[in-house]
N, C-alpha and C positions, 0 to 999 in steps of 0.2 A: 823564179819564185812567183807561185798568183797567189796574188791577195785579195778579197774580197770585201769593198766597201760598206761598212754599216751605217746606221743612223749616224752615228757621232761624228761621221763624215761629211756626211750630208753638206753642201753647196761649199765643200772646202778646194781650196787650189788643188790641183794635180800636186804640185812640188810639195806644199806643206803636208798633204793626205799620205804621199807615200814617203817621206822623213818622218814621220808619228808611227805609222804603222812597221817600219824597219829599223827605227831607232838610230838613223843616222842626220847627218845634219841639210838642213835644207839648200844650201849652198853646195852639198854634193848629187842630192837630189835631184836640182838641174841640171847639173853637171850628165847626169844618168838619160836626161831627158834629152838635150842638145845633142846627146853622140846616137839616139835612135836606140837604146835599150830599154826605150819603159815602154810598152802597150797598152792604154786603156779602151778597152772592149775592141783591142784587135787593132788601135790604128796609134800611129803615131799623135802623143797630145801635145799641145804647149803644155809650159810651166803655171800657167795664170787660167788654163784650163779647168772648169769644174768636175767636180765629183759628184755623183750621186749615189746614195743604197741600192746595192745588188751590182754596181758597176764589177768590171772585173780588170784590175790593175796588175799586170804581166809586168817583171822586173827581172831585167837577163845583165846583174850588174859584170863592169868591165873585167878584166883580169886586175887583183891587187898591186899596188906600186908597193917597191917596196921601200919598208919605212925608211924615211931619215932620220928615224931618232935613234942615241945611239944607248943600247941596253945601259943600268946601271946597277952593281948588287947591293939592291935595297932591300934590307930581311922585309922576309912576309910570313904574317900567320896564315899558313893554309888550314882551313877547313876541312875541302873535300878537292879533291883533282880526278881528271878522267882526261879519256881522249877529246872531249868533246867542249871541258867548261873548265873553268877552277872559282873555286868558294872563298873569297878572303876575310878575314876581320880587318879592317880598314883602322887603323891608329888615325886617332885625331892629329888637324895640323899636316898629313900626304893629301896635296894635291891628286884629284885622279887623273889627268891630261893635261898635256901642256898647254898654256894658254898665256896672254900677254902677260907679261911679268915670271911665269912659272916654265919656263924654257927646258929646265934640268929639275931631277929630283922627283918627278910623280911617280904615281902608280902602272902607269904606263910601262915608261923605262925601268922597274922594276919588273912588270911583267916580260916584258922581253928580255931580260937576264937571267928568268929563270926558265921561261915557255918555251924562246927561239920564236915561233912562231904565232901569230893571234890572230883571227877573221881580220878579212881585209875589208869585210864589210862596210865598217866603224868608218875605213878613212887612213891615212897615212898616220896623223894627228893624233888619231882615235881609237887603233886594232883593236879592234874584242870588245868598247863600252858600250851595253846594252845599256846602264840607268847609272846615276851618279849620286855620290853623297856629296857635300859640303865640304869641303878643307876639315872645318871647325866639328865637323861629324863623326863619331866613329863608326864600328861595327860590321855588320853582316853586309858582303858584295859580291855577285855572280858577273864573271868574265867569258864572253865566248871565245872556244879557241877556233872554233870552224865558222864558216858562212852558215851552215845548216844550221848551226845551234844558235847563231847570233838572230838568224829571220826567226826561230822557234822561239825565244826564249824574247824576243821581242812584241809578239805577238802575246804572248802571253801579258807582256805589260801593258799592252794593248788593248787588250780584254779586262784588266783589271781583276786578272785571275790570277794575279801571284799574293801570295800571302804577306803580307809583311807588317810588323809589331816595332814599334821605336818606343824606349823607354826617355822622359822628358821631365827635366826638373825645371818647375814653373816658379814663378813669384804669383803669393796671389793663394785666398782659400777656397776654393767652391763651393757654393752653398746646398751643389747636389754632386752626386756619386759619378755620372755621367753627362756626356754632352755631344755635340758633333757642331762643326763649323761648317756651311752648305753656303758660300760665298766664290764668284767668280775672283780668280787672279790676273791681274797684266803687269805690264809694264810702270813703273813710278814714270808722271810725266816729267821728273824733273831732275833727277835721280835714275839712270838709265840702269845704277849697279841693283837697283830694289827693287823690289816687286812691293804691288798694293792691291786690296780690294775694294777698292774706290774705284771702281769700273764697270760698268754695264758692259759692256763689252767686252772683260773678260773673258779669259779662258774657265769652263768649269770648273769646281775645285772642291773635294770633301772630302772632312776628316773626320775623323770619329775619337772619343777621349774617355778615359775611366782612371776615375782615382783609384791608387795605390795604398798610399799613404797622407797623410797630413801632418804638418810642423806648424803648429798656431804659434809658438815661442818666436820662431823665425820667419809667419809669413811666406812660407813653402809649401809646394805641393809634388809630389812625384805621381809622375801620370805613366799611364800605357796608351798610347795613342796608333792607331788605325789611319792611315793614308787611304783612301778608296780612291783618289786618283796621284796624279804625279808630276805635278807643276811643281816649278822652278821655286825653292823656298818657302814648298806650301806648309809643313807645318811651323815653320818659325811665324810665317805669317798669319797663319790662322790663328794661331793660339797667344799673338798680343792682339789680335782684333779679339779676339772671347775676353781681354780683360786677364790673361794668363802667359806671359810673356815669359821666354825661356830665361832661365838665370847664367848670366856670361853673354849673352847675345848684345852687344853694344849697336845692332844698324837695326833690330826691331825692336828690342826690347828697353831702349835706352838705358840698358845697362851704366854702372860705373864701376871701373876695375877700382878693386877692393883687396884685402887681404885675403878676406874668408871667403871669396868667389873664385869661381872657377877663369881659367883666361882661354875659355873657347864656351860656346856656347853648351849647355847644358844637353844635348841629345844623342843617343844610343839607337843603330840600329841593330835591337836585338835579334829579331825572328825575321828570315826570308823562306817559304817558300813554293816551291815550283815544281812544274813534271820536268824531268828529264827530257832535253828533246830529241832523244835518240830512242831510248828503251821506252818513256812514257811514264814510265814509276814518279811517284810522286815524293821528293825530297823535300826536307825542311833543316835548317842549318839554326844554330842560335849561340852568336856570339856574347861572352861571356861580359859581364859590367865590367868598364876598364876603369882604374884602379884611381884615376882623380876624382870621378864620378861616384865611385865606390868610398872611398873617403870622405868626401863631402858629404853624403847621407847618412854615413856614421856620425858623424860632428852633430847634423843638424838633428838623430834620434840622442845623441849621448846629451844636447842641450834640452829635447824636452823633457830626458830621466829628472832632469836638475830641477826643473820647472815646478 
């Protein structure tokens, strides 16, 4: 695989530039880099090696291990399937990968009970995840089943050329139609599970927002919200720094569980999409409002008929 570094690159690690640019993790990255499979501009680099614009990063990853995890048959809503991807609505509450505490039960192990096979790009840990949603998130997911399609389709996230639409029920009325939140994201320094924009040194981070609807009886708003990049928790975080905190979210939003709330956070990703990275065609998927979510905005239009 050559990659070719851009601005956004610019003065970043060898390990981190080519984990962002292939969507895998950077503790595998090294791993890629120590065994003599990454080239930058022809030579073997460190991992703490820089990157600059127009560099050219050559990546000849190892043969895939094969996983230890063990498939489980967990239903999935397929979307779209092909040789090359599969399309999921992602139910709220599946973990997508195993990770401390979530050993059994994700999306993962559901994909390997139905695929057999996933890019081994990802990782043992990880086959096929190009981008992740939330536990607490629903909706629209694109899985690679090949290496080809997992570098193609990662680049594309990469580029900030994939489409994608999340539907977001906020607390909170806005006093205009639209907005965008242009705030870097990192690390909470105290709190390693959160992320904050309380950072100069953030990672960049922009979203973009338009009202749907409004519920003044109840202090609600349902938004369409625009991700234009794709950091860890970026719209939950954005949208309580705008003063629009998602409804269900208890670690941004200081939610308190309630009757009439939701018990995951209030976000949908409806619309994903992408070219194909085999044929090029340009696909778009849109999973459908899942039905706690969909209930909930019944309630809160049935209270302002009342109003």
């Amino acid at each position: 695989m050559k990659l070719i570094a851009g601005e956004a690159e610019e003065g970043q690690r060898v390990d981190f530039a080519l984990a962002q640019q292939l969507g895998i993790s950077r503790a595998q990255a090294q791993r890629w880099i120590a065994a003599g499979n990454v080239r930058l501009n022809g030579t073997v680099p460190r991992s703490s090696g820089r990157v600059h614009a127009g560099d050219e990063i050559e990546a000849d990853p190892p043969e895939p291990v094969s996983s230890p995890l063990t498939p489980e048959p967990i239903p999935l809503a397929i979307l779209h399937e092909d040789d090359d991807l599969i399309v999921i609505d992602k139910p709220a509450g599946l973990v997508v990968h195993p990770a401390p505490g979530h050993s059994r039960g994700t999306l993962v192990h559901a994909l390997l009970h139905h695929c057999g096979e996933l890019a081994g790009v990802g990782g043992v840990m990880r086959p096929g995840i190009v981008h992740r949603l939330d536990r607490g998130t629903s909706g629209v997911m694109v899985v690679a089943k090949t290496d080809r399609a997992h570098a193609a389709l990662a680049e594309q996230f990469h580029d900030h050329s994939i489409e994608r639409e999340y539907r977001a029920l906020a607390r909170g009325l806005p006093s205009v139609d639209t907005g965008r939140v242009d705030r870097p994201i990192g690390r909470h320094p105290r709190d390693r599970k959160r992320m904050s924009v309380h950072f100069r040194s953030g990672r960049e981070a922009h979203t973009a927002w338009r009202v749907l609807q409004r519920f003044p009886a109840s202090d609600r708003t349902l938004l369409a919200v625009l991700p234009e990049t794709g950091r860890t928790h970026q719209i939950r975080v954005h949208l309580a720094s705008a003063g629009l905190p998602i409804v269900g979210d208890t670690v941004y939003g200081r939610a308190k569980r309630s009757r009439d709330e939701l018990s995951r956070p209030a976000l949908h990703a409806q619309i994903l999409g992408f070219r194909h990275p085999a044929s090029g065609e340009r696909l778009r998927f849109e999973a459908p409002m899942p039905e706690d979510l969909a209930r909930r905005i019944e309630a809160l239009a049935a209270r302002e008929s009342r109003t």
